[in-house]
Backbone as numpy.savetxt, mean C-alpha at the origin, in Angstrom:
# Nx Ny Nz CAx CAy CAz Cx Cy Cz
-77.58 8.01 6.79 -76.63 7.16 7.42 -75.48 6.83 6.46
-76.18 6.70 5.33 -74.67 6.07 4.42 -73.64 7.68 4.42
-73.84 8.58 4.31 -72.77 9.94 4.16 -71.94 9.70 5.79
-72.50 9.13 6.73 -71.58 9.11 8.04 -70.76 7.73 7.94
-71.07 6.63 6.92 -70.36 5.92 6.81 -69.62 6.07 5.90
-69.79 6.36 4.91 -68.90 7.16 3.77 -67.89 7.93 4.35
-68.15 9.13 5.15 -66.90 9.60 6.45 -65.93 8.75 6.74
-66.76 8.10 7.86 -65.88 6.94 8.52 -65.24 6.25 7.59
-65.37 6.20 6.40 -64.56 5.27 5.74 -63.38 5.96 5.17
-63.35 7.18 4.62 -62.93 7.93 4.25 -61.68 8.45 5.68
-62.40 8.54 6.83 -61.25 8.58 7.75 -60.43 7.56 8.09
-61.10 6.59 7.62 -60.64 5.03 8.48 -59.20 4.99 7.33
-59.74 5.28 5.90 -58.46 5.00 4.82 -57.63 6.30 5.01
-58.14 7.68 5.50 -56.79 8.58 5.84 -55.82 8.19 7.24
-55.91 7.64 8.19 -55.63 7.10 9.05 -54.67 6.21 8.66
-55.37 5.19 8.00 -54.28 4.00 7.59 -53.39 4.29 6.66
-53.53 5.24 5.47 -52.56 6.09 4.75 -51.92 6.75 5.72
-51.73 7.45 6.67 -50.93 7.94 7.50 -50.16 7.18 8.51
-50.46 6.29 8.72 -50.22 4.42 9.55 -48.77 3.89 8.28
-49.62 3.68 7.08 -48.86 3.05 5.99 -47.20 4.30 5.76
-47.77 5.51 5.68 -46.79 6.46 5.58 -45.52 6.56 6.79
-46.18 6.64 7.77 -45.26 7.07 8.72 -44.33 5.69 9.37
-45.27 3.86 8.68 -44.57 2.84 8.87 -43.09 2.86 7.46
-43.45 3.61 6.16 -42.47 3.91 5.52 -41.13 5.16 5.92
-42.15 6.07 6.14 -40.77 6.46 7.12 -39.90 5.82 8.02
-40.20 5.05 8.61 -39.41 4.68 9.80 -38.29 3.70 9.09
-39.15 2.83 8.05 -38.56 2.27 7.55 -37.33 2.80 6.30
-37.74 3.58 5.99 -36.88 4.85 5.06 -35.31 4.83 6.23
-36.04 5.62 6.99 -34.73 5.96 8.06 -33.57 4.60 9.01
-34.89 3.45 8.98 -34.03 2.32 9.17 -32.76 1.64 8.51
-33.70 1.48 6.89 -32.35 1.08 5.94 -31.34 2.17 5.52
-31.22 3.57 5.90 -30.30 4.36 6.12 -29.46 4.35 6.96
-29.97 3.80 7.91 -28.85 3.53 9.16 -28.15 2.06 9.01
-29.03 1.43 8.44 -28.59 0.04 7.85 -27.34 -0.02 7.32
-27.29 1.01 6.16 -26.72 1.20 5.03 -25.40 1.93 5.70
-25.57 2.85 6.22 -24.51 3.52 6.96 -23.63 2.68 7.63
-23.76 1.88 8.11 -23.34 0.64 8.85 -22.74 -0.75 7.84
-23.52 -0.68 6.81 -22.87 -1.54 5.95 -21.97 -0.96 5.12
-21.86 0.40 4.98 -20.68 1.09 4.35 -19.63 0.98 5.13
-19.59 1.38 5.95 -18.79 1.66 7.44 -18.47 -0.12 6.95
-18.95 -0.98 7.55 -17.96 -1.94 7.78 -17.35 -2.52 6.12
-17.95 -2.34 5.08 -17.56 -2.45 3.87 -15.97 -1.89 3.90
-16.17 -0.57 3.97 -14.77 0.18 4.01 -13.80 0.00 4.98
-14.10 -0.26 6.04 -13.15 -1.27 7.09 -12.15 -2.01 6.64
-13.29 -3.08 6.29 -12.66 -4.43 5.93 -11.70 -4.17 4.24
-12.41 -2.92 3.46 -11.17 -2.21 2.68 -10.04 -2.40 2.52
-10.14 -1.14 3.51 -8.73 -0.74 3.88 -7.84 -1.52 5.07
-9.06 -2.51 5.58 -8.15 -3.86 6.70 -7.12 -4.89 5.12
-8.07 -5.25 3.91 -7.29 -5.84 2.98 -6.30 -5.33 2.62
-6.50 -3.95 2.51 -5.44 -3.12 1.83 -3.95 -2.96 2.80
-4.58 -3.25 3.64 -3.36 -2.80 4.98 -2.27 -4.12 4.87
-3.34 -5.12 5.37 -2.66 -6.67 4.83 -1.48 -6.33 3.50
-2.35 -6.32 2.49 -1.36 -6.05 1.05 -0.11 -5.41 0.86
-0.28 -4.37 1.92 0.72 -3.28 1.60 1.69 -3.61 2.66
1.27 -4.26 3.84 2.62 -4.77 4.59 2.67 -6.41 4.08
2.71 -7.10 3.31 3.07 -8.03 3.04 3.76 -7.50 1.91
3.80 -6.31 0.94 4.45 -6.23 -0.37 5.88 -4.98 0.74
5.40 -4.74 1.42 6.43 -4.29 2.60 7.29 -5.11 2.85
7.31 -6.31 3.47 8.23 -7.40 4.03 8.85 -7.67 2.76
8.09 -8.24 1.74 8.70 -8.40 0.30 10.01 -7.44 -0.28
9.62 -6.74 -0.44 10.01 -5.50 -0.70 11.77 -5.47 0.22
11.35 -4.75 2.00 12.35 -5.28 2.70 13.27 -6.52 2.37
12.71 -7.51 1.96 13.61 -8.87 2.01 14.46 -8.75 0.82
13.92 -8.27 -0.45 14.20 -8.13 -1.19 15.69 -7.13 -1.59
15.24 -6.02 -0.70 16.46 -4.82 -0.29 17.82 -6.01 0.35
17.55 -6.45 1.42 18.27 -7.36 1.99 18.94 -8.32 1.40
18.81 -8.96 0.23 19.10 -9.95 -0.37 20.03 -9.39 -1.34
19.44 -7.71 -1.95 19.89 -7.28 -3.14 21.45 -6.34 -2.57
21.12 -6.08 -0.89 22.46 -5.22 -0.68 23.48 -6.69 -0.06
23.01 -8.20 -0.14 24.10 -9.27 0.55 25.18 -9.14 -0.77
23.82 -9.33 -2.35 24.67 -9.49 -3.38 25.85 -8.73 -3.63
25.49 -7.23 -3.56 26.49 -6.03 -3.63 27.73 -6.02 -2.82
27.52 -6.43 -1.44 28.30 -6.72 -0.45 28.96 -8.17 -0.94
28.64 -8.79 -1.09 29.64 -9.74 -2.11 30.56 -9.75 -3.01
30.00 -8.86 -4.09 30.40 -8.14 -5.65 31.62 -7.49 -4.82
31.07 -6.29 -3.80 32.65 -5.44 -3.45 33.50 -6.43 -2.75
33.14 -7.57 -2.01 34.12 -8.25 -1.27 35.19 -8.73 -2.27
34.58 -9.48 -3.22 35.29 -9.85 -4.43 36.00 -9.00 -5.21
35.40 -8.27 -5.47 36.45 -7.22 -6.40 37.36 -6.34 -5.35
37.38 -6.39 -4.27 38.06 -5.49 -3.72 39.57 -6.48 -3.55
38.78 -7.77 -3.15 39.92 -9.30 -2.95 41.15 -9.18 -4.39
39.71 -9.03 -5.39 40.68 -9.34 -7.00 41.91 -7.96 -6.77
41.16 -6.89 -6.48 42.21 -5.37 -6.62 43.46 -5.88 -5.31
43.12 -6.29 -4.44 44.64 -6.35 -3.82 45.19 -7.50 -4.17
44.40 -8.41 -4.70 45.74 -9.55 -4.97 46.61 -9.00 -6.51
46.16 -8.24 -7.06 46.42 -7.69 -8.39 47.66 -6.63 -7.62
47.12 -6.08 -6.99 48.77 -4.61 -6.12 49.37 -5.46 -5.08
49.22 -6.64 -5.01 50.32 -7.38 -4.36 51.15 -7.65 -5.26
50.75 -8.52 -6.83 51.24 -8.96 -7.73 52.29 -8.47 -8.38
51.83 -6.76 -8.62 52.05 -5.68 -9.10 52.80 -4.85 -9.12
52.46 -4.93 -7.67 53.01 -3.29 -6.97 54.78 -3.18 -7.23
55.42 -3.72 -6.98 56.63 -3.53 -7.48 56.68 -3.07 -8.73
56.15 -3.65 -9.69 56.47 -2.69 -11.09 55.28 -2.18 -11.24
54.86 -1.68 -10.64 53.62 -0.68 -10.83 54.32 0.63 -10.16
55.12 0.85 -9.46 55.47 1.91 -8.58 57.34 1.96 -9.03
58.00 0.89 -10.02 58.62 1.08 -10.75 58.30 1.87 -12.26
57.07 1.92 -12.86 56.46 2.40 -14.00 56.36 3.83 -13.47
55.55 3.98 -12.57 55.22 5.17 -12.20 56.76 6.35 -11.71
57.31 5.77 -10.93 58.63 6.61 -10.51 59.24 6.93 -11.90
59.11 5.70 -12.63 59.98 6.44 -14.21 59.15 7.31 -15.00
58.33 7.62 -14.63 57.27 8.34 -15.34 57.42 9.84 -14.85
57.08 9.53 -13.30 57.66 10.57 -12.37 59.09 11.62 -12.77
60.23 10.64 -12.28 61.32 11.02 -12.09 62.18 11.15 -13.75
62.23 10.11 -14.35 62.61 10.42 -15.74 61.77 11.55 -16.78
62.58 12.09 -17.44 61.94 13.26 -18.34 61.84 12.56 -19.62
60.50 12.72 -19.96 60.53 12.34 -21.62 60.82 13.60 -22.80
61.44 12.33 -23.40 61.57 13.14 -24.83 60.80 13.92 -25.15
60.88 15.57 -25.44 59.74 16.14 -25.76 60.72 17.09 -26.49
């Protein structure tokens, strides 16, 4: 009798080793899908920060263009103001200099 319980016992612990095994598999394949899923939304939320970042250094950026072409557009308003009040000032003996430059022959 004891060798048929010795069996049985011997089957009873291959059984539950195969119970214990195939409850690790499942579980193997669970936290893989787990994981897959926590990558996945890991990298989401990534490239959701990254997206944020890059259109906020966008608007920046834009505003920045905007501000830097008002200055320029200023700079030429002004200097263009200074150049004609200067050939208003001028222009008479500026176009007296030049005609004698023109029209008279120098000493050579």
């Amino acid at each position: 009798m004891e060798h048929i319980t010795l069996i049985n016992k011997i089957i009873e612990a291959e059984q539950e080793a195969q119970r214990l095994a195939a409850e690790a598999l499942k579980k193997r394949e669970s936290m893989h899908s787990e994981l897959k899923v926590a990558r996945s939304t890991l990298r989401d939320s990534y490239f959701g920060r990254a997206k944020l970042r890059i259109d906020k250094i966008r608007e920046r950026e834009a505003a920045l263009a905007v501000e830097q072409l008002a200055e320029l557009d200023s700079t030429y308003t002004k200097n263009l103001a200074s150049i004609e009040s200067a050939f208003k000032q001028n222009e008479a003996q500026w176009v007296d200099t030049l005609f004698g430059m023109i029209v008279k022959p120098s000493n050579s």
